[in-house]
C-alpha positions as CSV (number, residue, x, y, z in Angstrom):
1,X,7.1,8.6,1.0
2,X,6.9,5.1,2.4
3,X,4.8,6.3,5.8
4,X,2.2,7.5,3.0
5,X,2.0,5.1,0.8
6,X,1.6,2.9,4.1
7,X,-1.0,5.4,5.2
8,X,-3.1,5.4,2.1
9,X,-3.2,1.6,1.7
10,X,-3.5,0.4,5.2
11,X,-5.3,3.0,6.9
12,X,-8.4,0.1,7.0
13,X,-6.0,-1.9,9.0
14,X,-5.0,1.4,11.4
15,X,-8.8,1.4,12.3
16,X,-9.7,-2.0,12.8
17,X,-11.6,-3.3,9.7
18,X,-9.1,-5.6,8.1
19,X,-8.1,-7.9,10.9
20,X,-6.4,-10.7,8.6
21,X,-3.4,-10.3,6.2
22,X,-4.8,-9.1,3.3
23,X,-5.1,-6.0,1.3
24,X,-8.4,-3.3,2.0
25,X,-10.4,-4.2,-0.9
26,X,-11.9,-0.6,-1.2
27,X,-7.8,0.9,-1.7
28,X,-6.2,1.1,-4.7
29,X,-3.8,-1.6,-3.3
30,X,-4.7,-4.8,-5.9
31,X,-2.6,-2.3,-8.2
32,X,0.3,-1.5,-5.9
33,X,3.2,-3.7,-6.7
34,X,5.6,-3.1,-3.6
35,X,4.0,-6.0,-1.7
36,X,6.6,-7.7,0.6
37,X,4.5,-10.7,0.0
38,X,3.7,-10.1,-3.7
39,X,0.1,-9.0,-5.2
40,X,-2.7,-9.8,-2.7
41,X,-5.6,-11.6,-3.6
42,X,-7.8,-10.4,-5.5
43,X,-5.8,-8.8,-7.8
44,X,-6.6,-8.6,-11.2
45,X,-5.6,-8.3,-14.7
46,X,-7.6,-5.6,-15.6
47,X,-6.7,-2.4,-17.2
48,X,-4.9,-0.4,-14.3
49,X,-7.2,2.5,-12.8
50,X,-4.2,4.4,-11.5
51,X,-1.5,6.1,-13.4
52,X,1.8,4.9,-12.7
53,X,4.1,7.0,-10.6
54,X,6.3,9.5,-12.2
55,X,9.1,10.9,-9.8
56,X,11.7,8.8,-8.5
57,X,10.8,9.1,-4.9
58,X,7.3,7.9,-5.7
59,X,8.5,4.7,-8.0
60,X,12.0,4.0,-6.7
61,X,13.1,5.7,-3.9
62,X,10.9,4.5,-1.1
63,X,11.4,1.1,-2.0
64,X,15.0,1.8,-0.3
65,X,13.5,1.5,3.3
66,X,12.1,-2.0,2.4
67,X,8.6,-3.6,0.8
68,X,5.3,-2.9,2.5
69,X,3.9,-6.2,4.4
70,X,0.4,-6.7,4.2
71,X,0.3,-6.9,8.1
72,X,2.0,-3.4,8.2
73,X,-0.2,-0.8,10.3
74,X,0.4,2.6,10.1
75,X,1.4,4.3,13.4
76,X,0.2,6.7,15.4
77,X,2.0,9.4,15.0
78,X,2.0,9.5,11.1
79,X,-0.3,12.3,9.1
80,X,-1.5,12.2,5.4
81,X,-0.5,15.7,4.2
């Protein structure tokens, strides 16, 4: 769960078009609060766009393997499913 969620809201940073430590302002990531570093700038107090996760896995569990840095690329080998 943590490779996707690290897919989904650096895949900007996989290809090349965020090259400084911030989050890809065209994700969903200004409402993602697993930051390592906290919320990113830009984020806002505005009413959430995104449902908030349901399952364990999705709200708890993956949060076992550690915080997602904003610097984090994902690698190579990982697929969205």
């Amino acid at each position: 769960m943590r490779h996707a969620l690290v897919y989904t809201l650096q895949n900007a940073r996989k290809h090349g078009s965020i090259k400084t430590h911030r989050a890809d302002e065209f994700s969903s990531a200004r409402w993602f609060d697993g930051w390592k570093e906290g919320a990113p700038k830009g984020a806002d107090s505005s009413p959430r766009l995104l449902e908030r996760a349901r399952t364990w896995l999705l709200s708890i569990g993956w949060r076992r393997h550690g915080l997602i840095a904003l610097s984090e690329v994902p690698a190579e080998s990982e697929v969205a499913a």
